[in-house]
NUROKOL-624754 format. One record per residue (C-alpha): residue number from 1; residue in one letter; x, y, z. Coordinates in steps of 0.001 Angstrom, whole numbers, plus 500000, padded with zeros to 6 digits. Example, Ala and Ser with C-alpha at 12.3 -4.5 7.8 and 13.67 -1.06 7.14 Angstrom:
BEGIN
<doro 1 "a" <512300 495500 507800>>
<doro 2 "s" <513670 498940 507140>>
***
This chain:
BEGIN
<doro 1 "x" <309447 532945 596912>>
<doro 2 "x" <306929 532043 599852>>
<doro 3 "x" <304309 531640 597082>>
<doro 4 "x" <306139 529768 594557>>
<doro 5 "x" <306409 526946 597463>>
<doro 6 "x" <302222 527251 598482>>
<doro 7 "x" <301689 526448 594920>>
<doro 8 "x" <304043 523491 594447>>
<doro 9 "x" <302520 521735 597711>>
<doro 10 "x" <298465 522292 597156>>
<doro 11 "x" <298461 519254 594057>>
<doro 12 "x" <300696 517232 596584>>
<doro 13 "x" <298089 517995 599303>>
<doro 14 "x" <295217 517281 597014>>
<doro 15 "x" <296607 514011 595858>>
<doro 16 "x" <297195 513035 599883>>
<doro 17 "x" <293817 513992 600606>>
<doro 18 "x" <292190 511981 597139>>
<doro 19 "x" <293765 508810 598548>>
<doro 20 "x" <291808 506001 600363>>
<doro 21 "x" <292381 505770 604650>>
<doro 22 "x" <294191 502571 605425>>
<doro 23 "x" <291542 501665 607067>>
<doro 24 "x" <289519 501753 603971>>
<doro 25 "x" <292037 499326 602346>>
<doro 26 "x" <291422 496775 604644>>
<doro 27 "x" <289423 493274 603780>>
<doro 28 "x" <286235 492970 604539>>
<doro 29 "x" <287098 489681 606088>>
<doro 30 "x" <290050 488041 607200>>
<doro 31 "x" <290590 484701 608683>>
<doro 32 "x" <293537 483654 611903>>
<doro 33 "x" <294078 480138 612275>>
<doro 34 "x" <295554 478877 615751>>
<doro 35 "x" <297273 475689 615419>>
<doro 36 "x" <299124 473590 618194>>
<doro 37 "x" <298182 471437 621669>>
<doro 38 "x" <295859 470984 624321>>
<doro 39 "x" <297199 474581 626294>>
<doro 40 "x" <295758 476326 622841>>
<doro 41 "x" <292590 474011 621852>>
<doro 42 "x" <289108 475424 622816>>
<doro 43 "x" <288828 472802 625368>>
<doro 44 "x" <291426 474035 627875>>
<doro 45 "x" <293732 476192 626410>>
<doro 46 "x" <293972 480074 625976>>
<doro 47 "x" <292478 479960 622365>>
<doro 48 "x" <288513 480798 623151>>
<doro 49 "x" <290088 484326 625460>>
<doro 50 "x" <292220 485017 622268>>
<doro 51 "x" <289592 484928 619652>>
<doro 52 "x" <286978 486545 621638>>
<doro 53 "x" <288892 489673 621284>>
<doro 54 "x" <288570 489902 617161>>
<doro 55 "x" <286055 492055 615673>>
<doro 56 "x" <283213 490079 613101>>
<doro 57 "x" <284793 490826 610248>>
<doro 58 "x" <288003 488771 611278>>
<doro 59 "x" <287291 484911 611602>>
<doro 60 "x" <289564 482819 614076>>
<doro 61 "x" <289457 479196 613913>>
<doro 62 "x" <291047 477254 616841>>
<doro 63 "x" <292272 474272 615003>>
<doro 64 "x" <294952 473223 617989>>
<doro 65 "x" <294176 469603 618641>>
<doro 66 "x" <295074 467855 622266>>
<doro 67 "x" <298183 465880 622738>>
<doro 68 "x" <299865 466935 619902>>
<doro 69 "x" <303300 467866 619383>>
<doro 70 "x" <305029 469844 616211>>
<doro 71 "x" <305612 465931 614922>>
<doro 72 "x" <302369 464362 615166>>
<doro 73 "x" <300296 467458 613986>>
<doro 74 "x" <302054 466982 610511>>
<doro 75 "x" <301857 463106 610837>>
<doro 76 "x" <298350 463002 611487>>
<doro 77 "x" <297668 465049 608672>>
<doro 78 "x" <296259 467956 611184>>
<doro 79 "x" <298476 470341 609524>>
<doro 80 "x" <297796 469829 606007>>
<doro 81 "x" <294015 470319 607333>>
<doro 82 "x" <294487 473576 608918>>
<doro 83 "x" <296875 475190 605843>>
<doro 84 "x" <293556 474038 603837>>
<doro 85 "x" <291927 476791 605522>>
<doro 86 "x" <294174 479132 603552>>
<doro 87 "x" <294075 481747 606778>>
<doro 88 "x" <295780 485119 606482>>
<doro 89 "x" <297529 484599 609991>>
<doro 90 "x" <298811 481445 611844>>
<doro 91 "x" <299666 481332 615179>>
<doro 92 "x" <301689 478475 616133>>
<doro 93 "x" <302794 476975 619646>>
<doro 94 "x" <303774 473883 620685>>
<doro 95 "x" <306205 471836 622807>>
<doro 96 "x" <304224 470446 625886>>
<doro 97 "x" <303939 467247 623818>>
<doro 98 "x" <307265 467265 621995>>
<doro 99 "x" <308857 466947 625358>>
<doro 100 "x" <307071 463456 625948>>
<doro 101 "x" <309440 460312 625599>>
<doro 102 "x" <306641 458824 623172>>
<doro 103 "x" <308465 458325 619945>>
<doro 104 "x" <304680 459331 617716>>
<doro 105 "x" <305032 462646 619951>>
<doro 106 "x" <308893 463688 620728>>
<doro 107 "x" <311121 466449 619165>>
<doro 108 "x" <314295 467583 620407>>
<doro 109 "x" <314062 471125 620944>>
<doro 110 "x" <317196 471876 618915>>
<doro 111 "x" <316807 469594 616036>>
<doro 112 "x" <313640 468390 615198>>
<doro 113 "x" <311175 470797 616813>>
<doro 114 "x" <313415 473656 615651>>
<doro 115 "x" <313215 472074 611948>>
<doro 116 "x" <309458 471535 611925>>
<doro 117 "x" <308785 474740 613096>>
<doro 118 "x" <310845 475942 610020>>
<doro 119 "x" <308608 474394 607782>>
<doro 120 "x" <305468 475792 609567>>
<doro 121 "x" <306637 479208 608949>>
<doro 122 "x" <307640 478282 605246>>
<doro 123 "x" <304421 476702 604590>>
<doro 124 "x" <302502 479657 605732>>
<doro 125 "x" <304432 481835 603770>>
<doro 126 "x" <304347 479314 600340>>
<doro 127 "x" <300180 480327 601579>>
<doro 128 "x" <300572 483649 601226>>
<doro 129 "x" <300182 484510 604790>>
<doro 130 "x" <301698 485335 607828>>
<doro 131 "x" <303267 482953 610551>>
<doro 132 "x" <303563 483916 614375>>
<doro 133 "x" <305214 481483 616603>>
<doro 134 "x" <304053 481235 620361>>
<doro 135 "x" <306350 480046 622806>>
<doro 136 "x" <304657 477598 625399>>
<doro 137 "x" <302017 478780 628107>>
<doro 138 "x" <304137 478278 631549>>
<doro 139 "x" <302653 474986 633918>>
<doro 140 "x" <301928 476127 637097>>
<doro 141 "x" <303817 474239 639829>>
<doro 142 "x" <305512 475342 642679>>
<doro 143 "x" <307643 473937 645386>>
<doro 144 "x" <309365 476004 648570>>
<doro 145 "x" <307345 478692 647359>>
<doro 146 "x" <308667 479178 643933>>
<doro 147 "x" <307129 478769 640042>>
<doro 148 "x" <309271 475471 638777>>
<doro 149 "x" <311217 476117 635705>>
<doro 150 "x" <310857 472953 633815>>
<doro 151 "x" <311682 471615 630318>>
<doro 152 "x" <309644 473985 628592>>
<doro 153 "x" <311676 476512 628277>>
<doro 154 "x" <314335 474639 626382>>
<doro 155 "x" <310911 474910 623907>>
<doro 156 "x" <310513 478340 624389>>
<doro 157 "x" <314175 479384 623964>>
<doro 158 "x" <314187 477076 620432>>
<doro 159 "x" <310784 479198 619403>>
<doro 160 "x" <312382 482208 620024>>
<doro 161 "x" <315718 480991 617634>>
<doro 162 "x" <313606 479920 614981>>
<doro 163 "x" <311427 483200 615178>>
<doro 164 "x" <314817 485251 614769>>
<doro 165 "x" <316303 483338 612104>>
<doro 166 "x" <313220 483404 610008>>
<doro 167 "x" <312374 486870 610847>>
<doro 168 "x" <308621 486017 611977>>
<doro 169 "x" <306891 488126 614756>>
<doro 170 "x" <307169 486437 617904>>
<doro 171 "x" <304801 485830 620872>>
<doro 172 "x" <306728 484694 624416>>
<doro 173 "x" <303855 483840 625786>>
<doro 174 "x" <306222 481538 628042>>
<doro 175 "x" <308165 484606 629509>>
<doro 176 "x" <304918 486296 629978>>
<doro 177 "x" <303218 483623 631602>>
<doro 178 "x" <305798 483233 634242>>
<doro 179 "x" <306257 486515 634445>>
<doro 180 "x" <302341 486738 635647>>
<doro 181 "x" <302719 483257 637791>>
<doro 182 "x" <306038 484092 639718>>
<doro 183 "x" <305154 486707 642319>>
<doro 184 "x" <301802 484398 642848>>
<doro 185 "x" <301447 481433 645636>>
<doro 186 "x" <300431 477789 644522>>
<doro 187 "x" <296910 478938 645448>>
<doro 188 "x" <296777 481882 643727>>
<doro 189 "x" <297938 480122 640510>>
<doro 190 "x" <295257 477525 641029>>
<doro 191 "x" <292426 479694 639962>>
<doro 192 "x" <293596 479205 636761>>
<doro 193 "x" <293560 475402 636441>>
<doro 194 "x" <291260 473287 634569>>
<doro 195 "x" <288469 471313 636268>>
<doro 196 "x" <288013 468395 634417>>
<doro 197 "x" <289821 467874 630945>>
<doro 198 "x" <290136 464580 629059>>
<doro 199 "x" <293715 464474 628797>>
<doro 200 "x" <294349 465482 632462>>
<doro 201 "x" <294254 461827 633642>>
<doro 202 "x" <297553 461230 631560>>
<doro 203 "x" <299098 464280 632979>>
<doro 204 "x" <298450 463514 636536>>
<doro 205 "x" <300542 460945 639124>>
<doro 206 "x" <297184 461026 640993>>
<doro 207 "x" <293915 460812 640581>>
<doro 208 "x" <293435 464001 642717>>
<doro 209 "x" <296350 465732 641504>>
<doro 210 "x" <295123 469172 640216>>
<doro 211 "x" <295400 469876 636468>>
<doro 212 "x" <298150 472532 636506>>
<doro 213 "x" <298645 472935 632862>>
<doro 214 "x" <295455 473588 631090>>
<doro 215 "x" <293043 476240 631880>>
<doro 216 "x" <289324 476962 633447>>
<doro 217 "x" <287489 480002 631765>>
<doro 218 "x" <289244 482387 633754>>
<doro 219 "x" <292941 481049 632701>>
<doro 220 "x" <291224 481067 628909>>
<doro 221 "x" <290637 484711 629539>>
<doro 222 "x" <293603 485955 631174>>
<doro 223 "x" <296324 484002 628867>>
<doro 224 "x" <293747 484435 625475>>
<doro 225 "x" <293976 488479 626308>>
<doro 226 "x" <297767 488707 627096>>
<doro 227 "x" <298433 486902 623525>>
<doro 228 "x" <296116 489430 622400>>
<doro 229 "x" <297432 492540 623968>>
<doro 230 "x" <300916 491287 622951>>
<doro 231 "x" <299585 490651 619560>>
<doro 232 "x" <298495 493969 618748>>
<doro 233 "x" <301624 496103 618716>>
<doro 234 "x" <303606 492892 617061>>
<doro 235 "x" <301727 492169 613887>>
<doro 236 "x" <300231 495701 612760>>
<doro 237 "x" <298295 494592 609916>>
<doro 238 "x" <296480 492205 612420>>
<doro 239 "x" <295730 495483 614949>>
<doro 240 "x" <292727 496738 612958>>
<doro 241 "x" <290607 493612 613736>>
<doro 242 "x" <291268 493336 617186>>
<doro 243 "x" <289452 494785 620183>>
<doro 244 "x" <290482 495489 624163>>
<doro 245 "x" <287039 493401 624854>>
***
């Protein structure tokens, strides 16, 4: 009996062992595409700390464009643009902007953001590749002592309803954000902040005012690594490609 069943498994084993390694399966190159605002664009957003973490065979293109909100991006023809890259992998955030009162810019977080955001994911898909939606890196003001909550996460919680009804992985870099900011002091936080930006003057009620919502090299790093470290476990066909830098 004990031999009958060594002789049915060896052309089951030998078939395992004749097949290519995942790893072997994978494309020689790949391309991510990050779309979205100013907190993702190279210039001051967590986008450079993000992409410095993919291997050469992986290309990531930080298409996020400053000011913009999931309306204007598609207005402005920015998205068409960046689905003309024909990436593998999107990631998506937005909603600084879409909270503005501008009517070029605004989005109601459970309307109109939450419908554009739909048809990011289904355009990506249409593509043939794979959307990730990013809820909205935290700002970093405090007052008594405490991280404000402000509109943003009315954003963030519509991100995280659109990622669940379309069943797309999900990034809350929002939550993790604040989650890193809270136990911290205004001071501490400030480490992060941008020096000079060129759409911090419309952000600020003074001239002096520090720029609390985009990021120096250090905030790039810190926020572009936990998108990557949250990344990795949450898309696993991305994992391959990326490194712990």
């Amino acid at each position: 009996m004990m031999t009958r069943r060594i002789f049915v498994l060896l052309p089951l084993a030998a078939a395992l062992m004749a097949q290519p390694s995942p790893l072997a399966q994978l494309p020689d190159h790949i391309k991510v595409v990050l779309v979205g605002d100013s907190t993702v664009a190279v210039q001051g957003g967590w986008g450079p700390g993000f992409c410095a973490h993919f291997i050469p065979a992986a290309e990531c293109l930080d298409l996020a464009v400053n000011g913009r909100s999931t309306k204007s991006f598609i207005d402005e023809g920015l998205w068409a643009k960046a689905l003309e890259a024909r990436g593998q992998f999107y990631f998506i955030q937005f909603g600084h902007n879409d909270q503005k009162d501008q009517l070029s810019l605004h989005t109601d977080p459970a309307t109109t953001f939450k419908a554009n955001l739909h048809r990011y994911v289904r355009d990506v898909r249409e593509l043939g590749g794979t959307p990730i939606l990013v809820t909205s890196l935290s700002r970093r003001n405090y007052s008594d002592g405490k991280l404000i909550v402000d509109p943003l996460r009315e954003y963030a919680a519509a991100t995280r309803e659109v990622a669940a009804e379309d069943n797309v992985p999900l990034i809350d870099l929002y939550q993790l954000s604040r989650a890193l900011l809270e136990p911290m002091t205004q001071l501490e936080a400030d480490r992060f902040n941008a020096t000079t930006h060129e759409d911090a003057a419309a952000e600020r009620t003074a001239a002096a005012a520090p720029d609390r919502t985009h990021l120096n090299d250090l905030g790039k790093r810190t926020f572009g690594d936990m998108v990557a470290q949250t990344a990795s476990p949450a898309i696993p066909a991305l994992r391959p490609y990326l490194t712990s830098r």
